[in-house]
N, CA, C and O of each residue as an XYZ file, in Angstrom:
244
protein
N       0.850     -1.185      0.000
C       0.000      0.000      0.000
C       0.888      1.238      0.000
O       2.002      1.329      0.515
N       0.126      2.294     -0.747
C       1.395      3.571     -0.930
C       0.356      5.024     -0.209
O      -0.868      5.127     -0.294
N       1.322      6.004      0.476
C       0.440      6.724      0.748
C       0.221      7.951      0.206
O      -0.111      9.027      0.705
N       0.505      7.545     -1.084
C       0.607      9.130     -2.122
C      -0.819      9.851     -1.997
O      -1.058     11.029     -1.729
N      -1.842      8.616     -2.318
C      -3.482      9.247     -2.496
C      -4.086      9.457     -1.413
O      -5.293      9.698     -1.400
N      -3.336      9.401     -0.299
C      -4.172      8.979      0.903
C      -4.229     10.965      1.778
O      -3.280     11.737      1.649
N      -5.469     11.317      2.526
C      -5.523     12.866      2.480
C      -5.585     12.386      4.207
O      -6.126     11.392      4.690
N      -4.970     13.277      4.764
C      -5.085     13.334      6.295
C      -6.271     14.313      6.656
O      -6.332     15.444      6.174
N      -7.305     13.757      7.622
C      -8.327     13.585      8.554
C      -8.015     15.452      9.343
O      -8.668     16.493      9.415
N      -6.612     14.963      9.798
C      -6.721     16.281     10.647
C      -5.932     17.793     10.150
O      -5.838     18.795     10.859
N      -5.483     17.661      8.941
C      -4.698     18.590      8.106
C      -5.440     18.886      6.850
O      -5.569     20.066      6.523
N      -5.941     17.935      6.109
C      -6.864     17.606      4.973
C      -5.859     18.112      3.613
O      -6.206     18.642      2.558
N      -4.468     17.712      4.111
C      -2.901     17.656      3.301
C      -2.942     16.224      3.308
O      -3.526     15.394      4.004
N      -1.840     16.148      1.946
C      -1.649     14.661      1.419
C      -0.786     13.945      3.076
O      -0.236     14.603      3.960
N      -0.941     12.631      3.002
C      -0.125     12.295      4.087
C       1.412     11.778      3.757
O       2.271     11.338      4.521
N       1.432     12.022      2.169
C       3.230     11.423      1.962
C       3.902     12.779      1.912
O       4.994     12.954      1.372
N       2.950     14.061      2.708
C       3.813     15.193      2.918
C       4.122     15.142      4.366
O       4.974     15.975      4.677
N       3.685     14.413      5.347
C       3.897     14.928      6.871
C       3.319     16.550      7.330
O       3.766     17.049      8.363
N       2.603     17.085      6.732
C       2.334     18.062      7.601
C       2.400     18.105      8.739
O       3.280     18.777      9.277
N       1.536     17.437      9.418
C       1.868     17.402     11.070
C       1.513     15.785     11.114
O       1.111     14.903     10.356
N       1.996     15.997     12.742
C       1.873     14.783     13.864
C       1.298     13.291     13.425
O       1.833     12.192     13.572
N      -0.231     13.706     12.720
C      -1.166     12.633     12.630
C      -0.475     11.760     11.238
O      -0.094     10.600     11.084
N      -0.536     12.906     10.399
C      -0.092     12.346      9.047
C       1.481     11.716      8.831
O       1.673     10.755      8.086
N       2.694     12.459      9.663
C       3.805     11.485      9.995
C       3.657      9.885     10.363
O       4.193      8.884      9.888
N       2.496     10.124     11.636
C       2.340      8.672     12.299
C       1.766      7.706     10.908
O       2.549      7.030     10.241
N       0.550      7.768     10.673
C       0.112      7.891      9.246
C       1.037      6.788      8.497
O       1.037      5.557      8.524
N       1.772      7.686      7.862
C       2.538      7.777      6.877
C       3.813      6.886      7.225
O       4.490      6.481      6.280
N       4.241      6.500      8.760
C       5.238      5.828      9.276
C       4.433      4.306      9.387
O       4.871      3.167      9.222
N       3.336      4.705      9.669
C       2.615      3.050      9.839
C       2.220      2.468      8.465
O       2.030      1.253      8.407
N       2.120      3.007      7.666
C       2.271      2.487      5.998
C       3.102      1.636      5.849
O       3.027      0.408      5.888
N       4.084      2.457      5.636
C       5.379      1.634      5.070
C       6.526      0.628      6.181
O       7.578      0.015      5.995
N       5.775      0.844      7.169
C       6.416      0.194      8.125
C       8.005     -0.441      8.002
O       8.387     -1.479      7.462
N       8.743      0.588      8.709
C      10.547      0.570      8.379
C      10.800     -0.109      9.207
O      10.143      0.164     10.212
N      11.568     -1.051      9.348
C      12.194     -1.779     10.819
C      13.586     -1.418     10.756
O      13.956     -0.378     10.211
N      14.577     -2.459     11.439
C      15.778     -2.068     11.743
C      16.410     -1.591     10.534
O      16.435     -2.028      9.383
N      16.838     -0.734     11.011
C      18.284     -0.063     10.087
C      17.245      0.488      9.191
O      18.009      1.205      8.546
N      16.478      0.630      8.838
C      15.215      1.057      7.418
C      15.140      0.067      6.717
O      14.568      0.198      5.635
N      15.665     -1.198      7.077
C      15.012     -2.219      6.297
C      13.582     -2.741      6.476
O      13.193     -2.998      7.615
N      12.809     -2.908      5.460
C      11.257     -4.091      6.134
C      11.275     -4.989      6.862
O      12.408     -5.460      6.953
N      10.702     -5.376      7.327
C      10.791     -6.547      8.373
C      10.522     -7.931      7.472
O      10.930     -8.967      7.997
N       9.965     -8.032      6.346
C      10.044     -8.966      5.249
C      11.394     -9.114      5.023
O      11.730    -10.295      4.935
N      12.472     -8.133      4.872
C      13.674     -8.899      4.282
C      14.443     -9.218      6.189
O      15.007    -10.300      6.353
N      14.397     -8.573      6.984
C      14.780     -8.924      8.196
C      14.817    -10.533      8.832
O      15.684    -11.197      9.399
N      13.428    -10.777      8.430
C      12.995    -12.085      8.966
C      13.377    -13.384      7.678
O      13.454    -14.587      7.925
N      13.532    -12.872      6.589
C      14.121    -13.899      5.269
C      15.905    -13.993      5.461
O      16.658    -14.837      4.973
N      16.174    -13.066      6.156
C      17.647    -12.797      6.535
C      17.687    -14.130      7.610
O      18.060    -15.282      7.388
N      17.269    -13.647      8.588
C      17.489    -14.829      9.954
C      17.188    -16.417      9.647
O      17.699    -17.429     10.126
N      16.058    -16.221      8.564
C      15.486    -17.612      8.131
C      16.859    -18.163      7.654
O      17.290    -19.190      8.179
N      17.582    -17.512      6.661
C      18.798    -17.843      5.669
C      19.709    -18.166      6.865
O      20.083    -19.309      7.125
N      19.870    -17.631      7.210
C      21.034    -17.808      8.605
C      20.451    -19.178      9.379
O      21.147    -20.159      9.639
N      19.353    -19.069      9.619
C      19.538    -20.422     10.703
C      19.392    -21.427      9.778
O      19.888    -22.456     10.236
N      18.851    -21.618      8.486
C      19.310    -22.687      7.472
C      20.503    -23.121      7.354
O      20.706    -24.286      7.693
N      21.829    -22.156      6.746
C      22.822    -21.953      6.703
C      23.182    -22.725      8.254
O      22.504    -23.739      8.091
N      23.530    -22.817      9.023
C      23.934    -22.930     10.468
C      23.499    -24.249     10.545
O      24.356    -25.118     10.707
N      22.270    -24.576     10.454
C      22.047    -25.993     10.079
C      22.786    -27.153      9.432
O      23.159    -28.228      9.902
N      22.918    -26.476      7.878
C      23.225    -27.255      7.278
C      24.698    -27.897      7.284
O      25.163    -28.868      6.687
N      25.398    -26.736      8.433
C      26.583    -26.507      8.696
C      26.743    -27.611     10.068
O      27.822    -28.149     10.317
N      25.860    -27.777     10.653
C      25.891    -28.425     11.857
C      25.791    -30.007     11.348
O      26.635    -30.843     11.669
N      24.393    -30.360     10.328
C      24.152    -31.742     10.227
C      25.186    -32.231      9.298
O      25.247    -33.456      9.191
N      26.291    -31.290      8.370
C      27.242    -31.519      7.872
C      28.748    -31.842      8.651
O      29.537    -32.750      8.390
N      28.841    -30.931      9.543
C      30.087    -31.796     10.279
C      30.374    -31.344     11.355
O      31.267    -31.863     12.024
């Protein structure tokens, strides 16, 4: 979901401008950034790879 079209409630400004408070929060809960500004989709495909990796490393020798 993108928040280009989306109009803030309490500014009645676009919300991929941040005018204020509401539309930041808004606009932060959209795109939802996790660590470092990565998504939490590649975060959690990261750890998956890793504890595979570690595995395969373990039942190997």
């Amino acid at each position: 979901m993108s928040c280009e079209h989306l109009i803030c409630a309490a500014c009645a400004g676009p919300v991929v401008e941040g005018r204020c408070p509401v539309c930041r929060a808004g606009r932060a809960k959209v795109h939802h950034h996790g660590f470092l500004g990565l998504p939490p989709m590649i975060i959690a495909l990261t750890v998956i790879l890793a504890l595979a990796l570690l595995a395969l490393k373990h039942v190997g020798g």
